[in-house]
N, C-alpha and C positions, 0 to 999 in steps of 0.2 A: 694563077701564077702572077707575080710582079714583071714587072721590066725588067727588073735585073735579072730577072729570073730564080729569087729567090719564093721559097713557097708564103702563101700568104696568110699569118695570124687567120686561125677561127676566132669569132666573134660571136658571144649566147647575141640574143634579142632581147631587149628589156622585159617583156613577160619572161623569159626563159631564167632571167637575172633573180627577178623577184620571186616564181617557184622556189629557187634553189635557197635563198635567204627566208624563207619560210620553213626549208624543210629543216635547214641547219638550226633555226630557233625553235624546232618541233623535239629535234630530236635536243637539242639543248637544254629544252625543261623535261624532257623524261630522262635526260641524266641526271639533273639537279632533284628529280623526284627520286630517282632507284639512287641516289648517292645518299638524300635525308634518311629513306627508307627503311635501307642496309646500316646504317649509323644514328639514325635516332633509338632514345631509350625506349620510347615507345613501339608497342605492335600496333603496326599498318597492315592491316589484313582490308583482302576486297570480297562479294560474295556474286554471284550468277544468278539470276531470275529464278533456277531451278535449285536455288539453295546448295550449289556445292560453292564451297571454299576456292577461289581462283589465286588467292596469292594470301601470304602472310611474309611479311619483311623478319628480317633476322631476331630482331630483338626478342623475338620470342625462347628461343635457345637459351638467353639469359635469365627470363623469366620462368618458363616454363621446364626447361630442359630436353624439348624436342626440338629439331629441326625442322626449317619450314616446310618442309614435303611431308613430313610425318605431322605437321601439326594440319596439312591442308586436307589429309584425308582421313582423320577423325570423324568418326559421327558423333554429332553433339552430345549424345548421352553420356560421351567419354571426357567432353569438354566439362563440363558444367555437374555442379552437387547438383540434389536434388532442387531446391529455392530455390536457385540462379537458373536453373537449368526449364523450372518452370515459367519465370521469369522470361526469357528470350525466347522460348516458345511461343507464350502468349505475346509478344512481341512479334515475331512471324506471322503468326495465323492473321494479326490484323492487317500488318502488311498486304499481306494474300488480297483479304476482305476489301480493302480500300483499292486495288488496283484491279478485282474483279470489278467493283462496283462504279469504278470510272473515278474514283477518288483520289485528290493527293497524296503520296504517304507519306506518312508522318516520321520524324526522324525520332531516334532513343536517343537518351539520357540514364546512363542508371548504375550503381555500384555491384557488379554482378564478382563471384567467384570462380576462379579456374583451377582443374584439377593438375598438378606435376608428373611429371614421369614419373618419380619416384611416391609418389602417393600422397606429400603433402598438398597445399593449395595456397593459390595468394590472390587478395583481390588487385579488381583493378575499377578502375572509373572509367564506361566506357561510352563513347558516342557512335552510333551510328547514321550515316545520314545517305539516302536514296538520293542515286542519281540518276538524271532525265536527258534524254535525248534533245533536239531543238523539237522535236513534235509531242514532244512531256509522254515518250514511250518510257518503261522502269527501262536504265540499262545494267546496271548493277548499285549491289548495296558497299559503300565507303565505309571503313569502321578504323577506331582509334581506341586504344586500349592502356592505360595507362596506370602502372603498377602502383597502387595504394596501401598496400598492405602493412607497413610500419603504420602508417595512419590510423589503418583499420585497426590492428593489434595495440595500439595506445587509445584507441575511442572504445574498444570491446574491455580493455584494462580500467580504464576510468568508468566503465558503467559497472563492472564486477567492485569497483571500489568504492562506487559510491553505494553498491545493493547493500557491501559488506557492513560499510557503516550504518544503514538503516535498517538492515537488522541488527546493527550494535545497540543503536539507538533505541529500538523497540523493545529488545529485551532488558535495558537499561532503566526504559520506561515502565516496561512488566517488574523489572526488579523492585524499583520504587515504588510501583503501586503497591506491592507484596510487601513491604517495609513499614508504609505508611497502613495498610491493612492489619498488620501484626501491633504496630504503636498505636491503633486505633479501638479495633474491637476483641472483643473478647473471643478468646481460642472456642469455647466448646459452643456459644450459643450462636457466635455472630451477632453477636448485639453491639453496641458501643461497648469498651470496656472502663473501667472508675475513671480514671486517666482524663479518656475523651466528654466523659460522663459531667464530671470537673468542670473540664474547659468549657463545654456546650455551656452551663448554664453560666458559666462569669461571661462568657461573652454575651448571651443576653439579659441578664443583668444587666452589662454595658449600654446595651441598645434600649428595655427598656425606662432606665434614667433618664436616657438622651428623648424618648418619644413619649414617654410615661403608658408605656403600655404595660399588660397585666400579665402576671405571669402564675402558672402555679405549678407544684412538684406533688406528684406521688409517688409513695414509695410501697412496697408490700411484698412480702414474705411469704414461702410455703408453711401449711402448719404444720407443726411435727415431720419437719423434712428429715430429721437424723432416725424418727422408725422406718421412714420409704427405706433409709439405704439401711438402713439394720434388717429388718426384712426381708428386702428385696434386691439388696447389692448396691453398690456403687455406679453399675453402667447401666439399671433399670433406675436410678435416680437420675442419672445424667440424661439420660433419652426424657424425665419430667422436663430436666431445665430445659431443655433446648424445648419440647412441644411448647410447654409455657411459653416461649418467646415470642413464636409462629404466633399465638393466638393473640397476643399481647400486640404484635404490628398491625395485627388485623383489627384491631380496635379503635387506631389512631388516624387522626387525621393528617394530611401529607405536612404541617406545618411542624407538627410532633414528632417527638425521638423518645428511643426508650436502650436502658443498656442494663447490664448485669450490674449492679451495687458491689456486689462481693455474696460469697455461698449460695445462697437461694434464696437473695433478695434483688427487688431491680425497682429501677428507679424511670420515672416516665417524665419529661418535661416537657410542659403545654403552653406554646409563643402563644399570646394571642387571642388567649381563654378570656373572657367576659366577666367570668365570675367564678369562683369556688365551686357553686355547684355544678359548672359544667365539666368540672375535672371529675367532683364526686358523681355525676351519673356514667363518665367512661370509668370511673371505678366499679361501679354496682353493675354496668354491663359485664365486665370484666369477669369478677366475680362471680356472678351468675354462667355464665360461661365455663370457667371452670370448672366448677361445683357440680354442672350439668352436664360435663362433657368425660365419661371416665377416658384414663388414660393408659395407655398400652402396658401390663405387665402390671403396675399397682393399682388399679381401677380410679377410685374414687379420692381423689386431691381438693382441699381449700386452703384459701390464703387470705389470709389480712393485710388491709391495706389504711393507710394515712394519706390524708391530702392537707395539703396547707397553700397557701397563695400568700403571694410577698408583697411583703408592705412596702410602703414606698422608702426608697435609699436604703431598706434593708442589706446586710452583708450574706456572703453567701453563709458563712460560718454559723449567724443568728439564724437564716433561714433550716441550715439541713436540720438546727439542734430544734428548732420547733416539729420537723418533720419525724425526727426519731422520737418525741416524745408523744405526739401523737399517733403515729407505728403502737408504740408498746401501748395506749392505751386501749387501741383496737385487740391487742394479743390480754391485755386484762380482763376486757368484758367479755371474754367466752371465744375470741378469732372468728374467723371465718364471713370476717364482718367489715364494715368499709366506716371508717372515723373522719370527723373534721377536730379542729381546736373547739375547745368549749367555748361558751361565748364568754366565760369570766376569763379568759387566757387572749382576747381579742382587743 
């Protein structure tokens, strides 16, 4: 009591002072945390050493469509697809590992999906990070969950869009190769067809003016191909050409080409050849080949063949007209025979 006798002011103690301004900015930031918590877009979820769910903040209701009580006592297998869902397992188990083994744990990072009330899913990007007591005991796991999913659906839309284009692309690719194969070779044998046939030899021509290299052409015909198909039909002739072909690639060396002329003559051009005769011994091989080899459904096939080699600055025009003349003189002297130019015609 006072003097006057009025009662007299309590007074805290300065410890007592400083307790109570401690507890007031304790409880200060855990309302500044349950006020973010409740009102950020983000789900603030916390977890227990024993793996249950201790809190998730509201925003899940807007993501998810559950309430945080319904979403706190899910078991993960309801949480999570099957990927995501292996994904934060294996993310546990090491947790487990590292804090049995006296280890730090390690905090996540990762793009995981969550399943909706209603059956859809949406991602999110989430982080979780262990927190430690002052003696580095696990207290519990911190997690932040942050809805991605417009993200994810424009980066899953641009890779659908870019597969789409490169299978455009591919079979655009395929289309042209199948373009450039039809303007190229010839339908029934696959050989070059006259076209390509043409073009090969003016372009070396071209090349060798430019280097003065040698060139030679052979050309040669089935004999009497119009009895095979009188005889034997038209698609027991066709199965000659195409064998012919086969045995005719297998002749050449990889700097050579050979394609169909036109009916049942074909035409071989040799970059590189040395000399004449080396065209006429892949012709006598040839030949001999044939002659030796029956063929399926008409047996026994020969052919006549011409070789010529090009003079220098020769045109191709001069060239093929030496080549079919030396042709028919092989089909004069009896076929089944391999001809050069006479040497009065040289």
């Amino acid at each position: 009591m006072s003097a006057s006798g009025a009662p007299r002011p309590h007074l805290d103690s300065p410890a007592q002072g400083r307790i109570g301004a401690a507890e007031r900015q304790r409880r200060l930031i855990e309302e500044r945390h349950r006020l973010l918590a409740e009102n950020a877009r983000d789900v603030i979820w916390t977890m227990a050493p024993d793996g249950s769910i201790t809190s998730v903040s509201q925003a899940v209701e807007s993501l998810r469509g559950l309430t945080p009580e319904e979403a706190m006592v899910q078991p993960i297998e309801q949480i999570h697809p099957p990927d995501s869902l292996a994904i934060s397992l294996g993310y546990f188990t090491q947790l487990v590992e590292d804090l049995q083994a006296g280890r730090a744990p390690q905090s996540f990072r990762g793009e995981l999906e969550y399943y909706c009330r209603d059956g859809s899913t949406v991602w999110m990007d989430v982080i979780a990070l262990p927190v430690l007591d002052e003696q580095g005991a696990f207290l519990e796991l911190l997690g932040v969950s942050r809805d991605i999913t417009e993200r994810k659906r424009t980066a899953l839309e641009l890779q659908q869009a870019r597969a789409e284009a490169e299978a455009a692309n591919q079979a655009l690719l395929a289309a042209n190769r199948k373009l450039v194969l039809l303007a190229t070779t010839d339908g029934l044998t696959g050989l070059w067809n006259r076209r390509e046939l043409d073009e090969r030899v003016r372009r070396e021509i071209d090349r060798a003016d430019r280097y003065g290299a040698d060139l030679s052409l052979v050309l040669f015909d089935i004999d009497h191909f119009k009895d095979v198909n009188d005889r034997f039909g038209h698609l027991a002739g066709d199965q000659v050409l195409v064998e012919l072909g086969r045995r005719v690639e297998a002749q050449l060396r990889s700097c050579d080409g050979v394609g169909r002329w036109g009916g049942e003559e074909f035409l071989v051009l040799m970059s590189n050849s040395r000399a004449e005769e080396e065209a006429r011994q892949m012709a006598e091989r040839l030949r001999q080949r044939v002659e030796a080899e029956p063929f399926a459904v008409v047996g026994r096939v020969t052919i006549s063949s011409g070789v010529v080699q090009r003079r220098p600055w020769e045109s191709a025009e001069a060239w093929f007209h030496r080549l079919d003349q030396v042709l028919y003189r092989a089909k004069e002297r009896g076929r089944n025979r391999v001809e050069l130019e006479p040497e009065s015609a040289r």
